[in-house]
C-alpha positions in Angstrom: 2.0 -17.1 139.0 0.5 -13.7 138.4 -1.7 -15.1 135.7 -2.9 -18.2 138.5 -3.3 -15.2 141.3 -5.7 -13.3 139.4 -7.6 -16.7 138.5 -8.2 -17.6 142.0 -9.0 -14.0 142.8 -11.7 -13.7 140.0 -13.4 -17.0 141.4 -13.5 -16.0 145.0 -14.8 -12.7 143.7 -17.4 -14.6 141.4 -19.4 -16.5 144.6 -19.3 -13.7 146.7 -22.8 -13.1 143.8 -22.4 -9.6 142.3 -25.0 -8.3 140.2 -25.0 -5.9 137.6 -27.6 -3.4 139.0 -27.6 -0.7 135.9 -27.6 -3.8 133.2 -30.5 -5.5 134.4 -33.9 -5.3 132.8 -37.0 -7.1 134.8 -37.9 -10.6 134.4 -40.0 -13.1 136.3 -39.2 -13.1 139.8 -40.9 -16.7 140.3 -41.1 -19.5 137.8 -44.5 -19.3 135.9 -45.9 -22.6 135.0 -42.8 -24.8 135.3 -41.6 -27.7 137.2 -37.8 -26.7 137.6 -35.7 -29.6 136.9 -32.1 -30.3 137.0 -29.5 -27.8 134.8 -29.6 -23.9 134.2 -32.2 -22.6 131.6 -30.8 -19.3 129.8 -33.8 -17.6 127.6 -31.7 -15.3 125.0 -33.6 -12.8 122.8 -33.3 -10.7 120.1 -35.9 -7.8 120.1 -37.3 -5.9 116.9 -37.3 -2.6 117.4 -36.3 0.5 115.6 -36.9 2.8 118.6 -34.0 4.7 119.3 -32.3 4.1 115.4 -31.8 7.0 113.4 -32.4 7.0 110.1 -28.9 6.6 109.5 -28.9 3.6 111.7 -31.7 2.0 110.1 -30.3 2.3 106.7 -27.1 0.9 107.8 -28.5 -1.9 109.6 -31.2 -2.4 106.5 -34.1 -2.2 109.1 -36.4 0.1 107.7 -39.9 0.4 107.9 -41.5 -0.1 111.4 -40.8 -2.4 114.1 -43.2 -5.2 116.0 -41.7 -4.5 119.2 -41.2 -7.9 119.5 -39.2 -10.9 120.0 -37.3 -11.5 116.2 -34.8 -14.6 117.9 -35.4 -16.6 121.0 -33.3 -19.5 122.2 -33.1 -21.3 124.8 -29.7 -22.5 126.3 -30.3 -25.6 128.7 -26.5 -26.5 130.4 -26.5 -29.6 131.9 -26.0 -30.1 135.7 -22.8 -31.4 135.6 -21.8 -28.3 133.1 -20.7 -31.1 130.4 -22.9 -31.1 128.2 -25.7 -27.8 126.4 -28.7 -28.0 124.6 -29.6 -24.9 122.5 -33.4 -24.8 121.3 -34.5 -22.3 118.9 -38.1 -21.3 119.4 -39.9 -20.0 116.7 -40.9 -16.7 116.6 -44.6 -17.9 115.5 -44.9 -20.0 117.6 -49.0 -20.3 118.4 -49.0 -20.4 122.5 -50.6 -19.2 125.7 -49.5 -16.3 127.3 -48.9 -16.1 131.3 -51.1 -13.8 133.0 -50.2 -10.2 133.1 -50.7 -8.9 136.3 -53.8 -6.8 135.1 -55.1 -9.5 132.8 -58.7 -10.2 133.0 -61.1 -13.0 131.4 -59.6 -15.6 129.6 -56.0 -16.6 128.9 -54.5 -14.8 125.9 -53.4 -16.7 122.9 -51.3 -15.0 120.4 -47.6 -15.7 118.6 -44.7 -16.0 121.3 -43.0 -13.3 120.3 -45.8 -10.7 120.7 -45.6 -11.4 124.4 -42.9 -8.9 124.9 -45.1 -5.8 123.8 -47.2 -6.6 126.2 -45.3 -7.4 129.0 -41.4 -7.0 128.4 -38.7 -9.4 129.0 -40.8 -10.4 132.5 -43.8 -11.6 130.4 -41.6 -13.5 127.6 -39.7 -15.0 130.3 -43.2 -16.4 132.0 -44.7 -17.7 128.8 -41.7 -19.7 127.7 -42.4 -20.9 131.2 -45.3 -21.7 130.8 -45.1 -23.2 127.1 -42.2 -25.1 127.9 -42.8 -26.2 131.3 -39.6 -25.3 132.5 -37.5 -22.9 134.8 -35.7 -19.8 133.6 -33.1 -19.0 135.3 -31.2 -16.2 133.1 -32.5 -14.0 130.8 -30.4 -12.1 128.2 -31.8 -9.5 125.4 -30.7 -7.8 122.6 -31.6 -5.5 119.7 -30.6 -4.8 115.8 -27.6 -2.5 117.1 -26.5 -3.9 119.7 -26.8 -7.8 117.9 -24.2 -5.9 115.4 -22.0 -4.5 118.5 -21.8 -7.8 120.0 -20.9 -9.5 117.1 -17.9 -6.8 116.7 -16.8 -6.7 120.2 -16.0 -10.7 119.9 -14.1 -10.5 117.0 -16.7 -11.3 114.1 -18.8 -14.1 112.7 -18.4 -17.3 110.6 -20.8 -17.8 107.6 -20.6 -20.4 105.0 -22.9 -21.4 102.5 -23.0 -23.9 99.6 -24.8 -21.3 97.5 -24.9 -17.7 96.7 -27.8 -16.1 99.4 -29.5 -12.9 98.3 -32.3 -11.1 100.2 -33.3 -7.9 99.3 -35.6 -7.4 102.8 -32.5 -7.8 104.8 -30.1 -6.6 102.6 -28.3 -10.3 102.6 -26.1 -10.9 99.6 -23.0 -13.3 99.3 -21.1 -16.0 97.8 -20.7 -19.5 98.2 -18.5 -20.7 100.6 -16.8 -19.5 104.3 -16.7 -16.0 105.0 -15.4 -14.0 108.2 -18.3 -11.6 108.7 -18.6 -8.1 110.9 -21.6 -7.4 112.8 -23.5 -5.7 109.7 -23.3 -8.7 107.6 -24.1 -11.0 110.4 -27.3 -9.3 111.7 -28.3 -9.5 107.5 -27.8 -13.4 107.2 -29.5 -14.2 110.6 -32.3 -12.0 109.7 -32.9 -13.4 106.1 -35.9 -15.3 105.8 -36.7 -15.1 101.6 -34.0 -17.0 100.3 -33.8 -21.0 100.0 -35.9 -22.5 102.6 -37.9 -19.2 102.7 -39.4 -18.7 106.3 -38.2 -18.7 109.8 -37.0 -22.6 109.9 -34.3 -22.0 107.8 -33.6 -18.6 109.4 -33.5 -20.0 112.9 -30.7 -23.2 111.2 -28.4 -19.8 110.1 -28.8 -18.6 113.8 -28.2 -21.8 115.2 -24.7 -22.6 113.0 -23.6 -19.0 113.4 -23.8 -19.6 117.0 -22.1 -22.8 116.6 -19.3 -21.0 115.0 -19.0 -17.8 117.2 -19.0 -20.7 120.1 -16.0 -22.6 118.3 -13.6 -19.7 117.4 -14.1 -18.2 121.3 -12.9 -21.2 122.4 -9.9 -21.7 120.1 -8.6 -18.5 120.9 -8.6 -18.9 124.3 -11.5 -16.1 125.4 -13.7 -18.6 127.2 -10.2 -20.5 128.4 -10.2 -19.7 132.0 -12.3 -17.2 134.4 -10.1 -14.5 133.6 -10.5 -14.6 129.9 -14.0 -15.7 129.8 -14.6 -12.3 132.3 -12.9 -10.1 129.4 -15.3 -11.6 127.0 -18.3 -11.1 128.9 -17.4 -7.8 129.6 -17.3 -7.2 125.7 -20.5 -8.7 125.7 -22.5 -6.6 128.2 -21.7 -3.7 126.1 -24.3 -4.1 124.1 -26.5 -6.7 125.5 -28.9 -6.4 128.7 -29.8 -9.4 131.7 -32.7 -9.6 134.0 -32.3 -8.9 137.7 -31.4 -12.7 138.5 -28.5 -12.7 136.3 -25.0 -11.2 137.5 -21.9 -11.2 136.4 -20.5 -14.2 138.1 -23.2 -16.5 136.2 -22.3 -14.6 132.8 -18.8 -15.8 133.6 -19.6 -19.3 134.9 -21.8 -20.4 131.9 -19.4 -18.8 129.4 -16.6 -20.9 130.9 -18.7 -23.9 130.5 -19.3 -23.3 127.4 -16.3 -23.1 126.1 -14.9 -26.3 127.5 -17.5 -28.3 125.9 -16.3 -30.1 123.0 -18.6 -30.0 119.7 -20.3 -33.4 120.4 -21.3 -32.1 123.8 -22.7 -29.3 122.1 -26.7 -29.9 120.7 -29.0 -27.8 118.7 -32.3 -27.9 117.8 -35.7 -26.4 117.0 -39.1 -27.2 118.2 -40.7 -30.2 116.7 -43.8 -28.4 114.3 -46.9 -29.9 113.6 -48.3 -27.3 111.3 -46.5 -24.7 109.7 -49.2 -22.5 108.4 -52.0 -22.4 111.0 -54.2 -19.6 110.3 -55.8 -17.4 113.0 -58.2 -14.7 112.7 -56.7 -11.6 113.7 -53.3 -13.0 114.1 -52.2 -14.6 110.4 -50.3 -17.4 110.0 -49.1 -19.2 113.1 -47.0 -22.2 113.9 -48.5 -25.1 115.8 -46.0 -27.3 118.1 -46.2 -30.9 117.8 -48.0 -32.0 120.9 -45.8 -35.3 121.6 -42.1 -34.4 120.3 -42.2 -30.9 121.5 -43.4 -32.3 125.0 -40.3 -35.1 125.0 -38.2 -32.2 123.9 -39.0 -30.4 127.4 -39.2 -33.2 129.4 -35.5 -34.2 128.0 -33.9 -30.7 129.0 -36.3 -31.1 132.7 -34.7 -34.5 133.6 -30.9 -33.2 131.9 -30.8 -35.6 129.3 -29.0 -35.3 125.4 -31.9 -33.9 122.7 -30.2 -35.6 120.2 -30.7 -39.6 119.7 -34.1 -39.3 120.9 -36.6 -40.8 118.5 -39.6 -39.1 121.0 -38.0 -36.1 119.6 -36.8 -37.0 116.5 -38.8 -40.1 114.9 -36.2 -42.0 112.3 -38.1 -42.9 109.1 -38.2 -46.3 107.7 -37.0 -43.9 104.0 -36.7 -40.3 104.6 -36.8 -38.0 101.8 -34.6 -34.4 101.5 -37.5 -32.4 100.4 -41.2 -32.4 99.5 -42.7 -34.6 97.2 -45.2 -32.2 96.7 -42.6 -30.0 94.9 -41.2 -32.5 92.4 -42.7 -32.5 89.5 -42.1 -36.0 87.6 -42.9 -37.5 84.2 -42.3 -41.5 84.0 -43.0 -44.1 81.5 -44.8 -46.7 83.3 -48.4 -46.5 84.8 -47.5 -48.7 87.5 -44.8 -46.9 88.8 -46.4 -43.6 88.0 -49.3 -44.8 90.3 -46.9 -45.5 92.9 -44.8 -42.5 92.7 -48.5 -40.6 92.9 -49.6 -42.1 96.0 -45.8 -41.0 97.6 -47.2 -37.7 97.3 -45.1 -36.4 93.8 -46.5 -34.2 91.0 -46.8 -37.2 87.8 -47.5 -37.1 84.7 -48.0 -40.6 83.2 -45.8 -40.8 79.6 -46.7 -44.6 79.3 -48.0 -44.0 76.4 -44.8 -42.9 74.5 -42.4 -45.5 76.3 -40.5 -47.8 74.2 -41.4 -50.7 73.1 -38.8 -52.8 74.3 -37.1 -51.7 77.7 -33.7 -50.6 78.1 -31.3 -53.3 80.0 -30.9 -52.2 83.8 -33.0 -50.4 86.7 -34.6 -47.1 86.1 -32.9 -44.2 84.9 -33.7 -40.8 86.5 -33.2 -37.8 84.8 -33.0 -34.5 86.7 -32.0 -30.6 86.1 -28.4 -29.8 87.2 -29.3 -27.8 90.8 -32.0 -30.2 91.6 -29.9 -32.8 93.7 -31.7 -32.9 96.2 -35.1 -33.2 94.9 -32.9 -36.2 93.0 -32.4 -37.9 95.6 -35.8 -37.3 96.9 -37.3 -39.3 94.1 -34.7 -41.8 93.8 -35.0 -42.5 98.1 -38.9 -43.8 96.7 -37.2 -46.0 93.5 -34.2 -47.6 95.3 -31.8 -48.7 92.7 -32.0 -46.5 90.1 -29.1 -44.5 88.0 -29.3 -40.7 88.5 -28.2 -38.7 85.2 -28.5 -34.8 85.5 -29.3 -32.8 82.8 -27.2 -29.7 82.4 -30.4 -27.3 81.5 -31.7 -26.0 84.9 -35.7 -25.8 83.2 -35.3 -29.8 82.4 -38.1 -31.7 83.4 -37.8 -34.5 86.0 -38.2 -38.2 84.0 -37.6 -41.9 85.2 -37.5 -44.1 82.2 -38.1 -47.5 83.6 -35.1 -50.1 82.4 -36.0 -54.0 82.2 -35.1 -55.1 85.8 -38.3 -55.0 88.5 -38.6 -52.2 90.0 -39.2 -51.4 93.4 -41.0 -48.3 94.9 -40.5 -47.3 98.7 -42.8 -44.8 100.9 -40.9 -42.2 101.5 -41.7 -39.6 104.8 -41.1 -36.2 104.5 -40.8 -34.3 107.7 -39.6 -30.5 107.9 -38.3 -31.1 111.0 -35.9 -33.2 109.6 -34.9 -30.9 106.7 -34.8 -27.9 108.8 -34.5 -28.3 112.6 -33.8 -32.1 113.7 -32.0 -32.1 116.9 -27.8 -32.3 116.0 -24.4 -31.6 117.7 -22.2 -28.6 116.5 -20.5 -31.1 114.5 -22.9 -31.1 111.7 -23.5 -27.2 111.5 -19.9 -26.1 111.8 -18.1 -24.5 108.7 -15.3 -26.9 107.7 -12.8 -27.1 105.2 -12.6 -23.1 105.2 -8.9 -21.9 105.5 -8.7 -18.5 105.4 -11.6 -17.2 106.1 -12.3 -14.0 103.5 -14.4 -11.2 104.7 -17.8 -10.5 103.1 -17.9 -7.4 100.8 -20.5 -5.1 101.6 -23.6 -4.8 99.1 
């Protein structure tokens, strides 16, 4: 009864609309650019700055050097109106957009990489171009930096991190095994922030922030700290120690979402990154940018405007007729028939035509293709474009990719390769969860 009383307090407390006046950092006070829509928006950021960090600080947090002063994460949490159902977009750091005005802008609109609008104008100018990039309303805004991403993490009780391969990064100081391990807010911050390790770059990056997420979101539910008001209010309280909202943000919506959140059940829980069209547009002055792509990124907004699921959407998320893992364009291949050589050429693969030296008389059955143990997936790449064929690894890791064609016809398919796909296709927490993992073991430090 005590536990119930306190409950029913905490609510009546939570619409009376505290705020938390010494927390708050400024934001936009009106919508820039957007059409509202149904749902709550949340804009969460992680900030780059080594201001304040001692040089103690820095070499614990393996931060050195200087800082951009910038935006380093930005996601955006769309809950759905009925509270059943969130979305969680990752936008790209490099992101090539259109800043909001300034207040003492003059002349033309500014173009530059999203997260360069915070040194301009703070949280209140990052919250206004996401706004006007995305076409939609924010209505929270939460920020964070290197410290207090690690004091967060440590106030709720660690992270998950799992991995089917060892991940090393010297620039972030990332190194572990494969497999699940519990990690504290030091090791966290380094495998969110490592970006030259498989799938070098911020697309794989923002997938690690996006399952670590997905994790964090999972244990805080099964331990009961988003269970009820109370609990979730102890949580965000832990939260708020290290982490700062804008001046539209109180306490009682901190404590309303994270309920939400955690009685959503993984398949009522999406992520996903913004659809790219070019992943290395260069700009003078500004380096190498990313581009959105016009039509999936705009069906991506206009899904989270008119509350609907992200995932499923083939506006979004086009299905290919024969999607492949990974690039073509990386897979070097030798076969031992022009034709299919031709054909495996014109799917976009590296070949080198060894017709010349093939065998007189063909082996019985479909192809066989031969590939370096560790290459699986650039295996499955190439066999995706000959359906039917026998894969045989090799176990030296510098074989050479080889399809020796066998006597029956063989058949070669177009394959599309989209990064999107590979790296940020729209998915429930299902798919990004750690599974299988029982008990965690914590992650030594390097």
């Amino acid at each position: 009864m005590h536990r119930l009383a306190l409950g029913l307090t905490l609510i009546v407390t939570l619409t009376s609309g505290s705020y938390l006046g010494s927390q708050a950092v400024s934001a936009a006070s009106e919508p820039s650019g957007s059409t509202g829509g149904r749902g709550t928006n949340i804009l969460v950021v992680g900030v780059d700055s080594r201001s304040g960090l001692s040089a103690a600080e820095k070499r614990r947090l393996h931060v050195g050097g200087e800082g951009c002063d910038c935006t380093d994460v930005m996601m955006l949490v769309h809950l759905s109106e009925d509270q059943r159902r969130a979305s969680i977009v990752s936008i790209p750091r490099d992101s090539y957009v259109e800043y909001a005005a300034s207040g003492d802008a003059l002349g033309p609109a500014r173009r530059g990489k999203i997260n360069g609008a915070y040194k301009i104008g703070r949280g209140r100018l990052t919250v206004r171009t996401v706004e006007k990039a995305t076409g939609l309303r924010i209505d929270h805004y939460l920020e964070t930096g290197f410290a207090g991403f690690e004091q967060a993490v440590d106030n709720l009780g660690g992270a998950t991190v799992c991995t089917d391969k060892p991940l090393k990064d010297e620039n972030s100081g990332l190194d572990i095994s494969a497999g699940t391990h519990r990690t504290d807010g030091n090791e966290s911050l380094r495998y969110v922030r490592a970006r030259h390790i498989n799938r070098a770059g911020d697309l794989g990056r923002v997938r690690r922030q996006q399952r670590m997420v997905s994790d964090m979101l999972a244990r805080l539910s099964s331990e009961g700290a988003l269970a009820d008001p109370v609990n979730t209010l102890r949580t965000v309280q832990e939260l708020l120690k290290s982490v700062r909202t804008d001046d539209r943000t109180g306490l009682d919506d901190l404590v309303r979402i994270g309920w939400a959140l955690g009685r959503l059940s993984a398949d009522r829980t999406e992520f996903s990154t913004v659809p790219i069209a070019d992943f290395d547009h260069r700009v003078p002055g500004v380096g190498s940018t990313l581009i959105w792509h016009e039509a999936r990124s705009r069906a991506l907004w206009e899904a989270l405007r008119a509350d609907r699921p992200i995932t499923g959407d083939p506006r979004i998320q086009p299905v290919p007729e024969t999607p492949a893992l990974t690039n073509p364009a990386a897979v070097h291949v030798r076969v031992d028939d022009a034709t299919v050589a031709e054909g495996l050429r014109r799917n976009g693969f590296v070949v080198t035509d060894t017709s010349a030296s093939a065998p007189p008389v063909r082996p019985a059955g479909p192809p066989v293709i031969s590939y370096p143990v560790g290459r699986e997936a650039d295996a499955s790449t190439l066999a995706a474009a000959l359906p039917g064929s026998r894969l045989r690894v090799v176990g030296d890791r510098n074989a050479a990719f080889d399809v020796a064609v066998g006597s029956q016809p063989v058949v070669i398919k177009t394959v599309t390769y989209d990064r999107n796909v590979a790296e940020g296709a729209p998915v429930t927490a299902e798919s990004l969860r750690c599974t299988g993992t029982s008990p965690a073991q914590p992650v030594a430090r390097p």
